[in-house]
C-alpha positions as CSV (number, residue, x, y, z in Angstrom):
1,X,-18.0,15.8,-10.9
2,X,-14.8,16.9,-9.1
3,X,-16.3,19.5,-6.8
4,X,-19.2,17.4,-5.8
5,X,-16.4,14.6,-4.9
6,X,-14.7,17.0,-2.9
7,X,-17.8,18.3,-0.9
8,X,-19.0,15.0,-0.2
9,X,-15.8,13.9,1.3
10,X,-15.3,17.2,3.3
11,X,-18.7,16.5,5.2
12,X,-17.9,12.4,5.5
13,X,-14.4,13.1,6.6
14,X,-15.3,14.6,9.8
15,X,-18.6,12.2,10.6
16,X,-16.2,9.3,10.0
17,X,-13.1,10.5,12.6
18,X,-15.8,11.6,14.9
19,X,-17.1,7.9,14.8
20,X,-14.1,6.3,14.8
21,X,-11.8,8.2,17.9
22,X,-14.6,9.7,20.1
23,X,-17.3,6.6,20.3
24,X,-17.7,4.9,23.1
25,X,-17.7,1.1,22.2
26,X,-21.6,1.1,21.9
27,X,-22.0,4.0,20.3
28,X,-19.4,2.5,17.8
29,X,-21.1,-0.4,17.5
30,X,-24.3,1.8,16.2
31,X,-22.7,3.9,14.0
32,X,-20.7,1.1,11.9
33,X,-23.8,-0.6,12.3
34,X,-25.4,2.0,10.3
35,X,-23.2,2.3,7.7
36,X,-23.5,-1.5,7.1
37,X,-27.3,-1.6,7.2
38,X,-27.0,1.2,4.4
39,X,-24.6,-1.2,2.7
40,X,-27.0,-4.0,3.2
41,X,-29.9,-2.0,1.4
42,X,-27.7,-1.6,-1.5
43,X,-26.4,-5.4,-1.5
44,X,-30.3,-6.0,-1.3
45,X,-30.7,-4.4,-5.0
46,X,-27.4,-5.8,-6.7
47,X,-29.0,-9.3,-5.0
48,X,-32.3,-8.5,-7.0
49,X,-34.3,-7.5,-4.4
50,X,-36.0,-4.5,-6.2
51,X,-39.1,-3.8,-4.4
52,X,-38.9,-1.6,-1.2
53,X,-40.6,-4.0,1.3
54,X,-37.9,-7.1,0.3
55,X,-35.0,-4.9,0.9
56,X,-36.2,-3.3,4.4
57,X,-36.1,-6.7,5.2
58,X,-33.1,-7.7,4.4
59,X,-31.7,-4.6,6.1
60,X,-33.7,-5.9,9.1
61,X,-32.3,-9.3,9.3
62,X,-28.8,-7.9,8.8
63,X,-29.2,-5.3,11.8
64,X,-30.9,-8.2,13.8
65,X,-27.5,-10.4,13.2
66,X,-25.6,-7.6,14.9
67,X,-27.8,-7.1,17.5
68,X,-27.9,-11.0,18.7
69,X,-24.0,-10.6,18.2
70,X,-23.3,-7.9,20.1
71,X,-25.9,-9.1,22.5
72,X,-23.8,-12.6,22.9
73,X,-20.3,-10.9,23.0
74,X,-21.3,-8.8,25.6
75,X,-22.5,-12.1,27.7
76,X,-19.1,-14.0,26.9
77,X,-15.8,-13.3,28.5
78,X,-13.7,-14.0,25.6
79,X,-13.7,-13.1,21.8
80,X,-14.2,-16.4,20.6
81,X,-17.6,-15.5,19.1
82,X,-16.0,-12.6,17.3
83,X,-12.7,-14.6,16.1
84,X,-15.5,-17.4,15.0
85,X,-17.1,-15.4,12.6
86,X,-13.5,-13.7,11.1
87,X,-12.3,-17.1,10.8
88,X,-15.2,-18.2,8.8
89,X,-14.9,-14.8,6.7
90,X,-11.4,-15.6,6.0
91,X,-12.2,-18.6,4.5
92,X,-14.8,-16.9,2.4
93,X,-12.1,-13.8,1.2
94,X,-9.7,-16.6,0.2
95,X,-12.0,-18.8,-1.7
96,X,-13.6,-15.7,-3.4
97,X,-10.5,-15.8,-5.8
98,X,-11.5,-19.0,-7.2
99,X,-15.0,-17.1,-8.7
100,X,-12.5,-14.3,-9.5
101,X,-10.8,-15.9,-11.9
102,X,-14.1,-18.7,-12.8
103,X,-15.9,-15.3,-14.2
104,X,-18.6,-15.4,-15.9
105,X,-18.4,-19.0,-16.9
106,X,-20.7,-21.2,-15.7
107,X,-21.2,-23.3,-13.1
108,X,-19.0,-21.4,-11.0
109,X,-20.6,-17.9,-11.1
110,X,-24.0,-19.4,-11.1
111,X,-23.3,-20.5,-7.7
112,X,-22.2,-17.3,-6.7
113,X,-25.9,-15.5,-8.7
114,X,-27.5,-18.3,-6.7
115,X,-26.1,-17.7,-3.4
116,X,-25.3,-13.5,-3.6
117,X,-28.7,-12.9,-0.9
118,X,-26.9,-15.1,1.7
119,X,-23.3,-13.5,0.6
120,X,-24.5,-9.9,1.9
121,X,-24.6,-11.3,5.2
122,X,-21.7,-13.0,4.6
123,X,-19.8,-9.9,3.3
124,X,-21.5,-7.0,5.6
125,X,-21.6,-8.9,9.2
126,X,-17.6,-9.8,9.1
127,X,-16.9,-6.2,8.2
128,X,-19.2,-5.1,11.5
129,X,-17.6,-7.9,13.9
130,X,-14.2,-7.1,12.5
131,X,-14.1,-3.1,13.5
132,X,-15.7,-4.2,16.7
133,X,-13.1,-6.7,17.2
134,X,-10.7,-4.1,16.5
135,X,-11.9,-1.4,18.8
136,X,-11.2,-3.6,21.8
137,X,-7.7,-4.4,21.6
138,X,-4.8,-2.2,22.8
139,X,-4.0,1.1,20.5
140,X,-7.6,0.1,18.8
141,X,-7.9,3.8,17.3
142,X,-4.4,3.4,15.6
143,X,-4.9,0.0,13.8
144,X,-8.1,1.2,12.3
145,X,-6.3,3.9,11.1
146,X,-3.2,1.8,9.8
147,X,-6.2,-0.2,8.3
148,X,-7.7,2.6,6.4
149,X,-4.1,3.3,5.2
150,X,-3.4,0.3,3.6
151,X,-6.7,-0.1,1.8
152,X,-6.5,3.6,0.5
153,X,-2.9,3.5,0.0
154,X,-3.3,0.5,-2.2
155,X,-6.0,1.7,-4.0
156,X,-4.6,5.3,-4.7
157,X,-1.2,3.1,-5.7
158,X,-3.2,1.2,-8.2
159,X,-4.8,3.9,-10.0
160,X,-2.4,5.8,-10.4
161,X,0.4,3.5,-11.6
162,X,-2.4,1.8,-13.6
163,X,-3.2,4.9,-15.3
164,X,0.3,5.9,-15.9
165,X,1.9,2.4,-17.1
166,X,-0.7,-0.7,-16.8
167,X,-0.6,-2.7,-19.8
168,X,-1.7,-6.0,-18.4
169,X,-5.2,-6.8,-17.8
170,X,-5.8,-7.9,-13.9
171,X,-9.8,-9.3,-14.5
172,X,-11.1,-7.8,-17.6
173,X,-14.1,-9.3,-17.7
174,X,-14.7,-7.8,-14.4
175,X,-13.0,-4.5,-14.1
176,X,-11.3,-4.3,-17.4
177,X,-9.5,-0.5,-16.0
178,X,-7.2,-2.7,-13.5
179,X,-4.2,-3.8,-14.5
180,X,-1.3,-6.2,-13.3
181,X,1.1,-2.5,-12.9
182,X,-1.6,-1.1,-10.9
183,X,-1.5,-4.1,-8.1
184,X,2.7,-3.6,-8.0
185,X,2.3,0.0,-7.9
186,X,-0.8,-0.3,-4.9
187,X,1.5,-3.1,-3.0
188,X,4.4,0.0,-3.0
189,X,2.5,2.4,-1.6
190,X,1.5,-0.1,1.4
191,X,4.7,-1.0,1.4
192,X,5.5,2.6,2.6
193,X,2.5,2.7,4.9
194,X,3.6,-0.1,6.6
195,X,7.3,1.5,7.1
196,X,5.8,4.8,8.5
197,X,3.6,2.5,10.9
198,X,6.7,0.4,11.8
199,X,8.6,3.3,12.9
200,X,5.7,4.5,15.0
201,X,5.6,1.3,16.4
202,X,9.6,1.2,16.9
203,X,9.6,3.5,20.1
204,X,8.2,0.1,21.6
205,X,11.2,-2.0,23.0
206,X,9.0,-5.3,22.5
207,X,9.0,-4.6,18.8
208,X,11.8,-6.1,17.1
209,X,12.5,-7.5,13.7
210,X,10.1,-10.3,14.2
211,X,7.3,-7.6,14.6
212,X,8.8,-5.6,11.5
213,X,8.4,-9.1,9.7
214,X,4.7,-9.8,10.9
215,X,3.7,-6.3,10.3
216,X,4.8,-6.4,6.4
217,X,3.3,-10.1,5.8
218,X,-0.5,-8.6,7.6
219,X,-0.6,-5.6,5.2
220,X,0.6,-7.5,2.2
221,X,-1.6,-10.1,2.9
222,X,-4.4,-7.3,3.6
223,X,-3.7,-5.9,0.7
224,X,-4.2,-8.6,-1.8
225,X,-7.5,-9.5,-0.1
226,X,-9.2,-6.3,-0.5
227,X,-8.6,-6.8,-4.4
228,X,-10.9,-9.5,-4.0
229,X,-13.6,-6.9,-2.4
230,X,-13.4,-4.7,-5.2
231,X,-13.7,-7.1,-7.6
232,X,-16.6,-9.5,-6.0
233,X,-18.6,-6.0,-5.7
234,X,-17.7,-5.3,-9.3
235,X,-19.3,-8.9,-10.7
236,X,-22.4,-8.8,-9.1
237,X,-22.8,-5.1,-10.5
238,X,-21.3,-6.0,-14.3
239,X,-24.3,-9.0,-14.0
240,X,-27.1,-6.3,-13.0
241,X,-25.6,-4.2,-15.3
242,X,-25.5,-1.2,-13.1
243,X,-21.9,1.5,-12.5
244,X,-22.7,2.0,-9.1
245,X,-24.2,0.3,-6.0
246,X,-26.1,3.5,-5.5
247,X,-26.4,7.5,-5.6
248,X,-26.7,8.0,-2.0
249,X,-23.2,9.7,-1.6
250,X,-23.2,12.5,-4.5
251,X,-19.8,11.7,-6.9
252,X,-19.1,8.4,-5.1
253,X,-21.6,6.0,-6.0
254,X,-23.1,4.2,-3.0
255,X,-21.7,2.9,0.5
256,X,-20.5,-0.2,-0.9
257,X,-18.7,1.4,-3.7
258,X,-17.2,2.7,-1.0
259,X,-16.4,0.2,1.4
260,X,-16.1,-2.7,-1.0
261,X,-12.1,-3.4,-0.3
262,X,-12.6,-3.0,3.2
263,X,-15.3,-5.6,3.6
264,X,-13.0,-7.9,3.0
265,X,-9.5,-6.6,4.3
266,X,-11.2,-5.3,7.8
267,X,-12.1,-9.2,9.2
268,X,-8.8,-10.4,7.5
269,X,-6.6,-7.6,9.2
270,X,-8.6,-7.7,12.3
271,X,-7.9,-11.6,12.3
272,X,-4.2,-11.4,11.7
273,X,-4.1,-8.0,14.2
274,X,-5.2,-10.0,17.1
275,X,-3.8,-13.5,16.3
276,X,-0.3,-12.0,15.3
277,X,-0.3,-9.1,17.6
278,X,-2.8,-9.2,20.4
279,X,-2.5,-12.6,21.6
């Protein structure tokens, strides 16, 4: 299993810094575009949309979201399209922990069964708008990166800790390998991130304590949120009683096994990013 996890990441590594620092802003917009149609397929199944024609359309609908998106943004001389849609996502990511901790009792998580074909859109279209978002501010290539950081870093944090120490359940009815230690020991390693990204930052003269202080409170804040990702993938899987969202990537699962955290701490951070940062 190992070896095919390595290989698999030694061919995506290179696609995904090839998409991420040498795209132009259209093709950027295509190739995360792809990657959340892929997504969408698999949301499609977890959704119960078994049959092949029902989830090409569903892929199609998502892609014809983006399109009219991108289509508009271009049109409009501000972001306020994109910030519209993070906003709304934001309040989605935070309400999320309510079903979180409701799981599986009912009516709570029935709402969720009933609602999970609209929540793909709801999950996948935020993600897309939030690395667009991103890609058009100042030092775009670097906050994607300080992005990817934080969401690995507080993964890698958690398992390892978890593994070592965790005692205390986090959502055992939903993941029951997460633990309480984990969280702490994810939240240090961002916390580490964040100080090698602070000092980078530091050989700006505008950035003072007050940007030290915002910086900490956006990853933190990142961080807890793409718990919820992982864990709102990981119900709708435990009810169709599938491991994985897929098999497309050989030792990893699917896309959204994948990019589960990051669909919901990309439109939070990109949020924060510009509200704190850019604006």
């Amino acid at each position: 299993m190992f070896p095919q996890r390595l290989l698999t990441a030694l061919v995506l590594a290179p696609i995904m810094i090839g998409g991420i620092f040498y795209l132009p802003l259209d093709g950027f917009a295509v190739f995360i575009g792809v990657i959340v149609a892929l997504g969408a397929w698999e949301w499609a199944n977890l959704s119960g949309l078994t049959n092949t024609p029902a989830r090409l359309a569903y892929v199609l609908a998502l892609v014809a979201i983006l399109a009219v998106l991108f289509w508009l943004q271009r049109l409009s001389t501000s972001q306020n399209l994109y910030l519209g849609v993070l906003w709304l996502a934001l309040v989605w990511w935070l309400s999320s922990y309510w079903f979180i901790r409701k799981f599986p009792d009912l009516p709570a998580f029935s709402f969720l069964l009933n609602t999970k074909v609209l929540l793909g859109f709801v999950v996948l279209v935020p993600f897309w708008v939030g690395l667009m978002l991103l890609k058009t501010i100042p030092n775009s290539n670097f906050w994607i990166v300080f992005l990817m950081l934080i969401v690995w870093g507080a993964d890698i944090g958690a398992y390892v800790v978890g593994r070592a120490i965790g005692r205390r359940k986090l959502a055992i009815n939903i993941s029951p390998g997460k633990s309480w230690e984990g969280v702490w020991g994810g939240f240090l390693v961002v916390m580490l991130v964040t100080t090698g990204a602070g000092l980078y930052l530091s050989g700006d003269v505008a950035f003072d304590l007050n940007g030290w202080l915002e910086l900490f409170a956006v990853s933190m804040v990142v961080a807890t949120v793409s718990i919820f990702g992982d864990l709102v993938e990981s119900m709708l899987k435990r009810h169709r009683g599938i491991k994985d969202s897929s098999h497309l990537l050989p030792g990893h699962g699917g896309i959204m096994d994948r990019i589960d955290s990051l669909t919901a701490a990309v439109p939070v951070f990109a949020l924060l990013i510009y509200v704190v940062v850019v604006v």
